[in-house]
Every structure is written in C-alpha cells, then in structure tokens.
C-alpha positions in Angstrom: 10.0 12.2 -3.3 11.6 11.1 0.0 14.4 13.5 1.2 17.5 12.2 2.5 17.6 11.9 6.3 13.8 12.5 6.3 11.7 10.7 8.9 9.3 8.0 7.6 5.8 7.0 9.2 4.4 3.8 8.8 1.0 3.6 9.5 -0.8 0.4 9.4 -5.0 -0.6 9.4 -6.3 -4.1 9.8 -9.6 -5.5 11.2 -12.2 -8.0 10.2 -14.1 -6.8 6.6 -17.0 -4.6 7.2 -15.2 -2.2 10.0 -14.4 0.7 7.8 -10.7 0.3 7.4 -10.9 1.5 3.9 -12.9 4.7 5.8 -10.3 4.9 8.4 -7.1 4.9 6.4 -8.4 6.5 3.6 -9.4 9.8 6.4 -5.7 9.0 8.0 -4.1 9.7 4.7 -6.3 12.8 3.9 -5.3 14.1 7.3 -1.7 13.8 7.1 -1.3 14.9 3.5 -3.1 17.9 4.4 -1.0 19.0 6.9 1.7 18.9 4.3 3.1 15.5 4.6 3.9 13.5 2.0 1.7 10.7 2.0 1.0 7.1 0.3 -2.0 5.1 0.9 -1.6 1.3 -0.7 -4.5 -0.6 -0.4 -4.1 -4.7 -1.0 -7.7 -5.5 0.1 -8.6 -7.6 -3.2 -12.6 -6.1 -3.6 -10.4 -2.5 -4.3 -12.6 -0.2 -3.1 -9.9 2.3 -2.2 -10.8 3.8 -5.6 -14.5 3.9 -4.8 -13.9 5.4 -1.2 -11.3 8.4 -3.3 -13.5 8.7 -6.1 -10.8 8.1 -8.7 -9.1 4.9 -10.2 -6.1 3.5 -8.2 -6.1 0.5 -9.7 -3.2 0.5 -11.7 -0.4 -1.0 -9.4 1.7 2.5 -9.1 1.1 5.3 -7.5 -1.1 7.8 -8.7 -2.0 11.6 -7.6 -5.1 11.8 -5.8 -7.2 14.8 -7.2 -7.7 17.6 -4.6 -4.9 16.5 -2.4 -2.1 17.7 -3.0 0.4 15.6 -0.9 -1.5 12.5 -1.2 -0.8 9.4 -3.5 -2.6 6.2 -3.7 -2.4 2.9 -5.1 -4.2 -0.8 -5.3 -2.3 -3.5 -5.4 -3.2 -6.8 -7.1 -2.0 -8.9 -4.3 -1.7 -12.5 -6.2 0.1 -10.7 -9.0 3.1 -9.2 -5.9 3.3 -13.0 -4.3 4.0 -14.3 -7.9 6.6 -11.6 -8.5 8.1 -11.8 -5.2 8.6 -15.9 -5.5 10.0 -15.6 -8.7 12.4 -12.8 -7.5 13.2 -15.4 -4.6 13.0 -18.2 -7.2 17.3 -19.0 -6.8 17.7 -18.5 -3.3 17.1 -21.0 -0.7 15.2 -19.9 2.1 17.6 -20.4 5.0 19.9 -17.8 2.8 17.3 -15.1 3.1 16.2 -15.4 6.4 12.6 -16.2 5.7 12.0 -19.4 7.1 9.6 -21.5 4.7 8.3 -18.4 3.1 9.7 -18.6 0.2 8.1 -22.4 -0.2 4.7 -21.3 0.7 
C-alpha cells in the first residue's frame, strides 16, 4: 500500500520483440523490491510471458504476490480487454471534453 506523501517511481521498458524486455524489467523489479521498495511489475505484452519469466501465474488482471519476493507484485494485463473498458468508461464524453484528441474515437 502507497503511503501518503510517498515518492513514486515509474519505470518504463520498450524495444522491438526479441530484446529481452521481459528479462530486463522483470530483473529491474527484483532489484528494487529487494532493496525494500514496494514494487509492481505490469506486463501488457499480449504473448504473457511475464508469468513464464517469474515462474508463477500473473495472468489474472490484478496484482498478485510474487513468491520469494517479498516487496514484489506482478500482473498481465489483457490489453484488448483495458481498451474495451476504457472506451466504454469514455463512452458519454466527447473527446474535446477530456482532453484526448481523437482517442476516444479510435
């Protein structure tokens, strides 16, 4: 749980497939939880193999506690299924209201 007035870190991994992100953040998130920070690793890369590279299922769309880590939580998350919920959220409101350009539309 985030404590008020507590500093958060957003740390971000991208590259073309086949580069190791899932590697690279996965190590990131070990390191930093093990230092005693408490940490969340969301994967939305739709082959899901942040399960396969933490040896437990993430797959369920909320975090989860990652076994042996004790300030790490992880999660997969089914990308289509968060653009459907976030255009229905956004359904009533025009686009020039929320500052999103043709987002919302697309």
């Amino acid at each position: 749980m985030l404590q008020s007035g507590a500093a958060q870190r957003l740390i971000l991994v991208g590259g073309k497939g086949g580069v190791g992100k899932t590697s690279s953040s996965s190590a990131i998130a070990v390191r930093l939880a093990d230092t005693g920070l408490s940490t969340l690793i969301v994967s939305t890369d739709p082959a899901h193999s942040l399960s396969d590279a933490l040896m437990q299922d993430v797959s369920g769309g909320s975090p989860v506690g990652v076994a042996g880590c004790e300030n790490l939580q992880a999660m997969e998350v089914e990308t289509a299924d968060a653009v459907d919920r976030f255009r229905a959220a956004v359904s009533g409101f025009r686009a020039a209201d929320l500052g999103l350009g043709g987002l919302a539309e697309e």
